[in-house]
C-alpha positions as CSV (number, residue, x, y, z in Angstrom):
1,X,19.9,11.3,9.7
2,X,18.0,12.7,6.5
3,X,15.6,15.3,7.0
4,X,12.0,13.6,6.6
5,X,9.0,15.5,7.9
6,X,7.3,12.9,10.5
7,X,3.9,14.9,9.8
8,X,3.6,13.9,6.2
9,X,5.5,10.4,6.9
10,X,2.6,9.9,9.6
11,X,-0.2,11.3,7.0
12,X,0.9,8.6,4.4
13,X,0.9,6.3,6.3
14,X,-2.9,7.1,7.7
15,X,-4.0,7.4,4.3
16,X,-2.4,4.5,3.2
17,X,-4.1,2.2,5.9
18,X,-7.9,3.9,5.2
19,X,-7.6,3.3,1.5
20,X,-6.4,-0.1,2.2
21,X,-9.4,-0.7,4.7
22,X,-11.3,0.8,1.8
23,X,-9.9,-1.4,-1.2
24,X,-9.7,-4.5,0.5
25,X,-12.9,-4.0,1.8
26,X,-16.5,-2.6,0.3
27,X,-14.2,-1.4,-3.5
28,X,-12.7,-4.7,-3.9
29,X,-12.9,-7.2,-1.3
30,X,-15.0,-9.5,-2.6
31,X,-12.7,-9.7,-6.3
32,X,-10.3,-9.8,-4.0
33,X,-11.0,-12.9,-2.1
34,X,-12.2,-14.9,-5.2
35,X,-9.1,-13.9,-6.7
36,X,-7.8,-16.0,-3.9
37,X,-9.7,-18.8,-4.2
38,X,-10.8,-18.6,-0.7
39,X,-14.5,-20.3,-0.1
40,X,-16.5,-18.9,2.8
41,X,-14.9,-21.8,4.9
42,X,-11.6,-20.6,4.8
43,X,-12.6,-17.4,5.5
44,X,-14.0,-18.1,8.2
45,X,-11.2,-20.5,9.3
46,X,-9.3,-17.3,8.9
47,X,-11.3,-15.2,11.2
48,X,-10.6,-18.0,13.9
49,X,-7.3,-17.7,14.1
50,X,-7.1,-13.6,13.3
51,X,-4.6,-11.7,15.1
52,X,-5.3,-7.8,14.9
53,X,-3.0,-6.6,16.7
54,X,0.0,-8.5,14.6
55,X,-2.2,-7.9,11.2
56,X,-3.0,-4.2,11.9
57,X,0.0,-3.1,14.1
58,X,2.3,-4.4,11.9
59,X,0.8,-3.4,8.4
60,X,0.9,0.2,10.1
61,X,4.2,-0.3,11.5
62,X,5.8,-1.4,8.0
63,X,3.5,1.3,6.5
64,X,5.7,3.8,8.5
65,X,8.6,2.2,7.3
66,X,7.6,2.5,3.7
67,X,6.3,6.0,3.8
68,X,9.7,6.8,6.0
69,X,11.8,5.6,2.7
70,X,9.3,7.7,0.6
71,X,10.3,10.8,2.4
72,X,13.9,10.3,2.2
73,X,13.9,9.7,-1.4
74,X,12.0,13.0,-2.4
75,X,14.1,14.6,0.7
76,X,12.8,17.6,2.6
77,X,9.7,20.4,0.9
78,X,9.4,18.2,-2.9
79,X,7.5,20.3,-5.0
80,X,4.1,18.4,-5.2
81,X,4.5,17.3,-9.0
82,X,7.6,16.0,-8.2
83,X,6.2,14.1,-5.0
84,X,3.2,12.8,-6.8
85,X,5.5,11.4,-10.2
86,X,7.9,9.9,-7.5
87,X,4.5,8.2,-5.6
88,X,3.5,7.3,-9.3
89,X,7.0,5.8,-9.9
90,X,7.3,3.8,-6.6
91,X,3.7,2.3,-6.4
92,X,3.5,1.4,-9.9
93,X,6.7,1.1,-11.4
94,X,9.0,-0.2,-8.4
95,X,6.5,-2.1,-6.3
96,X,3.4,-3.3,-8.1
97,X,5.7,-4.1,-10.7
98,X,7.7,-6.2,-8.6
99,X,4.6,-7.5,-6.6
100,X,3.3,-8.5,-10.3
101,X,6.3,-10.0,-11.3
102,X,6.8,-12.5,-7.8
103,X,2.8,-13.5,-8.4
104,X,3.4,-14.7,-12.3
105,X,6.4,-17.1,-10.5
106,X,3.2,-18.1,-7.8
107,X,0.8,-18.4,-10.2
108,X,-1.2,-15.8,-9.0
109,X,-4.0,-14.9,-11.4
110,X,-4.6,-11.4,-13.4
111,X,-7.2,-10.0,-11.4
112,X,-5.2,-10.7,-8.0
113,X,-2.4,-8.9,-9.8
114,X,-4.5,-5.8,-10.2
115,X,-6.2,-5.4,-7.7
116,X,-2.9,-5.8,-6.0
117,X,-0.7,-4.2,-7.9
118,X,-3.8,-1.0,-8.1
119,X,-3.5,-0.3,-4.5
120,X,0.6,-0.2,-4.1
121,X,0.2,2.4,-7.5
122,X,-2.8,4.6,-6.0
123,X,-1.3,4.4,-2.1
124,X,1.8,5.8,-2.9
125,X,0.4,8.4,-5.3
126,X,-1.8,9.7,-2.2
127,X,1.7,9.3,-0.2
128,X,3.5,11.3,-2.5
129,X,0.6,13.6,-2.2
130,X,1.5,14.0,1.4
131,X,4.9,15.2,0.8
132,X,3.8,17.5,-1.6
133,X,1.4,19.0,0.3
134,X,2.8,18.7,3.6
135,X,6.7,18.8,2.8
């Protein structure tokens, strides 16, 4: 098994969720969901039907997963430049490129994109952060 500290795995992953809470929410929830197209109806159709325990639970679960991976691939006490241009290179040039890429085939519109795209780049930075600090 590769040696991956489980205290800065965990810390990514915290810090990951509150800045998701934080850009889907009051920084840009509101471009977000118009960069859905989603009225106040289906919003609150949404809300209806809301499960947090498979919405939360699992986003944290898989955020585990992701920050796990992290870990592995700057292996055990990075340096914290290192850690950081790795969290730079995942969030923006391995996920929200990839994320952008899938939403041009959907037809998902520039502003989703970003916004999108902004929090994979700035979460994993912060997760890299983590390892850098933490080891």
């Amino acid at each position: 098994m590769p040696e991956v500290s489980l205290l800065a795995t965990l810390t990514g992953t915290v810090v990951g969720f509150v800045l998701g809470g934080l850009w889907y929410g009051p920084l840009f929830g509101t471009a977000w969901m118009a960069a859905q197209g989603w009225s106040s109806e289906t919003i609150e159709a949404m809300k209806r039907s809301f499960d947090p325990v498979r919405v939360y639970g699992g986003n944290f679960a898989l955020g585990l997963v992701a920050c796990f991976a992290f870990g592995w691939l700057v292996g055990p006490r990075p340096l914290l430049g290192h850690a950081v241009a790795a969290g730079v290179a995942v969030g923006a040039g391995c996920i929200a490129a990839s994320l952008a890429a899938s939403s041009l085939w959907e037809g998902k519109n520039f502003r989703l994109i970003l916004i999108n795209g902004g929090y994979q780049a700035v979460r994993f930075v912060l997760v890299g952060l983590a390892f850098g600090v933490i080891g």
